[in-house]
C-alpha positions in Angstrom: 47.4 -37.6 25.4 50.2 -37.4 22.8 47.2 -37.9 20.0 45.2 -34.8 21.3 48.5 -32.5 21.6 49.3 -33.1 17.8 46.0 -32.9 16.9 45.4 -29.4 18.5 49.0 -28.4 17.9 49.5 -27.9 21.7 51.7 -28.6 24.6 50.7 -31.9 27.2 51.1 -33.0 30.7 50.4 -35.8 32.6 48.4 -34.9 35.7 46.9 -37.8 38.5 43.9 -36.9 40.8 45.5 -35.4 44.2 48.0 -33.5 42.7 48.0 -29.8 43.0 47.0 -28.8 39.5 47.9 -25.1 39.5 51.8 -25.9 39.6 51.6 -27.9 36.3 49.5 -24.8 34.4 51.6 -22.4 35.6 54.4 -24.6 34.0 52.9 -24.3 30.6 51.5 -20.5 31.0 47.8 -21.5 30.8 46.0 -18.8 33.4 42.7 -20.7 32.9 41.3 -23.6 32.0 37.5 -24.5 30.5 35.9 -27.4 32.0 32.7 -28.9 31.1 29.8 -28.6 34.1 30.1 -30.7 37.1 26.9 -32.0 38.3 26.3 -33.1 41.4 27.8 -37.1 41.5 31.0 -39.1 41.2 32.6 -36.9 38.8 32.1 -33.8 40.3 33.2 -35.7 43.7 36.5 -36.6 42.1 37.7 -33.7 40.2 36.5 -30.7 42.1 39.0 -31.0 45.2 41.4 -30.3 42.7 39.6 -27.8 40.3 38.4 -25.7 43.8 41.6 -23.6 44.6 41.9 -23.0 40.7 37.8 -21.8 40.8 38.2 -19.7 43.9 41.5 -18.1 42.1 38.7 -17.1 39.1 40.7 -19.5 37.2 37.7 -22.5 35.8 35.5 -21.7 33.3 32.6 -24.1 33.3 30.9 -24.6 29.9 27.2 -25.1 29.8 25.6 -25.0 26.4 22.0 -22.7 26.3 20.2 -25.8 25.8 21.5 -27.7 28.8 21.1 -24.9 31.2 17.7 -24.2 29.9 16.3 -27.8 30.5 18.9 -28.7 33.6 16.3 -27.4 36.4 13.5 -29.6 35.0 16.3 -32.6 35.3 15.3 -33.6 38.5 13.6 -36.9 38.0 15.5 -38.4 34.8 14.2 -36.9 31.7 10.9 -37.1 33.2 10.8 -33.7 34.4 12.7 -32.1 31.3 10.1 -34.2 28.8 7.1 -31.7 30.5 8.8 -28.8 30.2 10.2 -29.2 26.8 8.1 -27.4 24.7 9.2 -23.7 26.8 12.6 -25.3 26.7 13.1 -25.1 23.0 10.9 -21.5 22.7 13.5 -20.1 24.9 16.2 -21.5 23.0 15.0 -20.2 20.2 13.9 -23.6 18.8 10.7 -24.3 17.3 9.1 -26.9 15.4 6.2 -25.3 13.2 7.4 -24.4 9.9 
């Protein structure tokens, strides 16, 4: 932690899992904080308890990159699904391979 505050130049502070998180932004004025997606499974499980009152206060960004949230509804068996859709994946990202 105090290798990622002087690397950003930033402020840190210790937070466990079950502790109300809202208290120790306010502390160091942060209104909102950027978290990558959650799917569905253990880590979603563990952190969203704590990230839900901050969401419903509209204060959780989640961060999804174009190409993730382009292929994540084809994720539904492994990479299985994504591997047959990939060719409209990349055209609607913008990605193509002829050239």
């Amino acid at each position: 932690m105090a290798e990622a505050a002087a690397a950003w130049g930033c402020p840190a502070a210790p937070w466990r899992a079950g502790e109300p998180l809202a208290p120790l932004l306010d502390a160091a004025g942060v209104d909102r904080i950027a978290v990558p997606y959650l799917p569905t499974g253990w880590t979603c499980d563990a952190l969203w308890p704590d990230l839900a009152p901050l969401a419903a206060q509209g204060r959780v960004i989640c961060l999804l990159g174009e190409r993730d949230r382009t292929t994540w509804p084809h994720a539904k068996a492994r990479f299985f699904g994504v591997a047959k859709a990939i060719e409209g994946c990349l055209w609607e990202c913008g990605i193509s391979g002829a050239g």
